[in-house]
C-alpha positions in Angstrom: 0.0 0.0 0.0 2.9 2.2 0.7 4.9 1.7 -2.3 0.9 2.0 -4.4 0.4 5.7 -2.4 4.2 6.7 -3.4 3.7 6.5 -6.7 0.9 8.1 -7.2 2.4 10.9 -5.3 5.2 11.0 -7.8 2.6 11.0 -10.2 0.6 14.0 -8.6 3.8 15.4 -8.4 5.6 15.4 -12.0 1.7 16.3 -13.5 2.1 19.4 -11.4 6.2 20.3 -12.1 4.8 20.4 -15.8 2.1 21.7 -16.0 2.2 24.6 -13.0 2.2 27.7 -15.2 4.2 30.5 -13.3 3.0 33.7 -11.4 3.9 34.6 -8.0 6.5 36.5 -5.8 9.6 36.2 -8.4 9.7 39.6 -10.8 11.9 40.2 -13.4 12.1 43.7 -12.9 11.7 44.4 -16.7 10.9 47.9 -17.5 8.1 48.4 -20.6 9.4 48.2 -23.6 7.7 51.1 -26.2 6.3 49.3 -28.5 5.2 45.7 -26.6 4.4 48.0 -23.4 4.4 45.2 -20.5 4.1 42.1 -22.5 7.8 40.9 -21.9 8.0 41.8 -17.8 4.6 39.5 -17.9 6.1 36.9 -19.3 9.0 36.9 -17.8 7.6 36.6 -14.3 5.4 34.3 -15.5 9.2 32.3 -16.3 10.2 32.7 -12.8 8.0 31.6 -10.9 7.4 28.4 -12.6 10.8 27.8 -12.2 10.4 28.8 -8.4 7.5 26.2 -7.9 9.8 23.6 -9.7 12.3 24.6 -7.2 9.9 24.2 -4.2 8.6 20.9 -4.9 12.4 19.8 -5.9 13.1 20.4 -2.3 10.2 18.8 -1.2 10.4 15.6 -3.1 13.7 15.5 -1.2 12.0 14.8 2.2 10.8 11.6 0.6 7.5 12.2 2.6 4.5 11.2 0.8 1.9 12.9 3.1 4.6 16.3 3.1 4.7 16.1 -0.9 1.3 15.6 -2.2 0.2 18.9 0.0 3.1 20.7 -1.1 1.9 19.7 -4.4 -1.8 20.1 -3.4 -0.5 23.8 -2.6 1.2 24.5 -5.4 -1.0 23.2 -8.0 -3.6 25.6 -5.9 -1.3 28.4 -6.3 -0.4 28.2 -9.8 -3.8 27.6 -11.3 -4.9 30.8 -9.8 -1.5 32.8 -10.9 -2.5 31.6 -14.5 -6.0 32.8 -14.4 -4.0 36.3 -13.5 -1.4 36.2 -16.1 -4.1 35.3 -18.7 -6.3 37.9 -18.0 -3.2 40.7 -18.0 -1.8 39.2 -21.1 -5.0 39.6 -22.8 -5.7 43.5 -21.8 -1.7 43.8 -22.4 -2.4 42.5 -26.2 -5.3 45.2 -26.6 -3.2 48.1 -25.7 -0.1 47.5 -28.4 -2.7 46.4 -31.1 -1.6 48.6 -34.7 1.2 49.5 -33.3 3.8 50.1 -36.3 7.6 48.7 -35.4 10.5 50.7 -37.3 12.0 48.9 -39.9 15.5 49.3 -41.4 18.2 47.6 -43.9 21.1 46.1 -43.7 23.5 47.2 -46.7 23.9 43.1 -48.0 20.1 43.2 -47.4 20.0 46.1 -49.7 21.9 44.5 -52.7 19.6 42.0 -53.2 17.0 42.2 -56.1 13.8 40.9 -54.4 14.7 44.3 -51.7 15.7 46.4 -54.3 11.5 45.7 -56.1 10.2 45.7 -52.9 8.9 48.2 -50.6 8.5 46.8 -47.1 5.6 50.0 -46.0 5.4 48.9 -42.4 5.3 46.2 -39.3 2.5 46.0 -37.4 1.3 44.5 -34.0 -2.0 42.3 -35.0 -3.3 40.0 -32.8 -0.3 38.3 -31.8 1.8 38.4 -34.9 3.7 40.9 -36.5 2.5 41.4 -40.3 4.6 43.1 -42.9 2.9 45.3 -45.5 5.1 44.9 -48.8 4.4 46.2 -52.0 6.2 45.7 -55.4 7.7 49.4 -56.2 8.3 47.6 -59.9 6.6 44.9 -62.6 8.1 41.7 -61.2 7.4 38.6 -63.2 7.3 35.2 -62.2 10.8 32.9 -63.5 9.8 31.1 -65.8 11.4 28.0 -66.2 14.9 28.3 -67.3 15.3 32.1 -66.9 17.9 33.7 -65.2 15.5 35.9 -63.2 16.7 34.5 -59.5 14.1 36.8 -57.7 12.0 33.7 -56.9 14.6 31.6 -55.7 15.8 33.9 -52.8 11.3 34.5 -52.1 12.1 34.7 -48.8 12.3 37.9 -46.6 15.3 37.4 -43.5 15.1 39.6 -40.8 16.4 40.1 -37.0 14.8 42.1 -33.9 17.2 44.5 -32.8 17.7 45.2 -29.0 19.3 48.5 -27.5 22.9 47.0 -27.8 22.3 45.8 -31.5 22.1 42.4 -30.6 19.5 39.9 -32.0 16.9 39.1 -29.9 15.7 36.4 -33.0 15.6 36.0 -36.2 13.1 34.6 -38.6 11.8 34.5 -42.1 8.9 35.2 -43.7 7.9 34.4 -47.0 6.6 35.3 -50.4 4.7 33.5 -53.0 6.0 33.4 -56.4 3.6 35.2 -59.0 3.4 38.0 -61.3 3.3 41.7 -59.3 3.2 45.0 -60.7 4.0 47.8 -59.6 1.6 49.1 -56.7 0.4 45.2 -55.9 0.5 43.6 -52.5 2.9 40.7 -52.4 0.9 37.8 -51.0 2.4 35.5 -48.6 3.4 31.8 -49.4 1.3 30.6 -46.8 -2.1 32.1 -45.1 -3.1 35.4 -46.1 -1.2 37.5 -44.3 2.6 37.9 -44.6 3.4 37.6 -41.0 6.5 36.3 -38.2 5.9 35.2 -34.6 6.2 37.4 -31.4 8.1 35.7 -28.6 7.1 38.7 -25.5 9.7 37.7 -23.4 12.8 38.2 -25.3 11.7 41.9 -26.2 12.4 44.2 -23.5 14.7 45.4 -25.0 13.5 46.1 -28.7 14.0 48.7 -30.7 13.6 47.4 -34.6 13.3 45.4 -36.9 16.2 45.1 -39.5 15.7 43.4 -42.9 18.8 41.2 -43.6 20.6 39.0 -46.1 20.3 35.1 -46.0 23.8 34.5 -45.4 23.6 37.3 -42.3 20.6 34.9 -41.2 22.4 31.9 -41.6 25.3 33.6 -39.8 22.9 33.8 -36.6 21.5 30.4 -36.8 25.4 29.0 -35.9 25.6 31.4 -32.7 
């Protein structure tokens, strides 16, 4: 019976060390950033004290008391369900207030030499929902490659970029991309996939944002062997 209850206060116990969901007295301390306002100290927090229950039950387990773990896991599991109704309910209002905002955008001089940037305009990056989408226009008639043409504009369709923080580091890269098609001059590009030509937004890397800069593929590649 013993050895039955242990067990299933392991179980109780690993179910809670993965799924407990942050919150709590750790803070980050993370100023808001201008354009993603609190998003990133939220999440961040939210980081920290998951990691702080993990911790706590860690030290519990230790005890190897049954009865002394599943109520430290009881408490826990208590604690962090009603942290995560908090954190949800913040993120959410948090997401309202930056919706439409536009992020700056600028190019790196590889990024500039390349022909898909040079008939491009990229008009703005906004905030919508919880993606970034890119408004990109041709400035020029670009035609589709037709099969054996030398027209390489197709083959690089794909838009590289980096989110700059204060110190001109990367905070992450990504790649968003465009589907190949005849545009003219004025037209929308469309994206390869959806119908949107968006990137993902990961809140708690972005304190410290301040742009987004358009870049080559060997400068993305570059960043993928850091």
């Amino acid at each position: 019976m013993k050895k039955i209850t242990t067990m299933m206060t392991a179980a109780l116990v690993c179910g809670v060390m993965f799924t407990s969901c942050g919150g709590g007295t750790p803070k980050s301390g993370l100023k808001n950033n201008e354009f993603f306002g609190n998003l990133p100290a939220l999440h961040a927090d939210f980081d920290l004290a998951k990691g702080a229950d993990e911790a706590e039950l860690e030290k519990v387990w230790k005890s190897s008391d049954p009865k002394k773990i599943a109520k430290a896991a009881d408490r826990i599991e208590k604690r962090a369900t009603e942290r995560k109704e908090k954190f949800d309910a913040a993120v959410e209002a948090e997401w309202a207030k930056v919706q439409g905002r536009s992020l700056p955008i600028s190019f790196s001089k590889a990024a500039n030499e390349i022909e898909l940037i040079q008939n491009i305009e990229i008009a703005s990056a906004k905030i919508e929902g919880q993606q970034i989408v890119f408004n990109i226009t041709a400035k020029n008639d670009i035609p589709r490659r037709m099969l054996g043409s030398d027209r390489n504009w197709v083959s690089q369709n794909a838009i590289y970029f980096r989110f700059v923080a204060k110190d001109g580091s990367t905070l992450y890269s990504g790649v968003t991309m465009v589907r190949e098609q005849n545009y003219t001059a004025g037209q929308s590009l469309a994206p390869q996939f959806g119908n949107a030509i968006t990137t993902q937004i990961f809140p708690a890397h972005l304190a410290d944002f301040t742009n987004i800069e358009i870049i080559s593929k060997q400068e993305y590649d570059n960043l993928q062997k850091r």
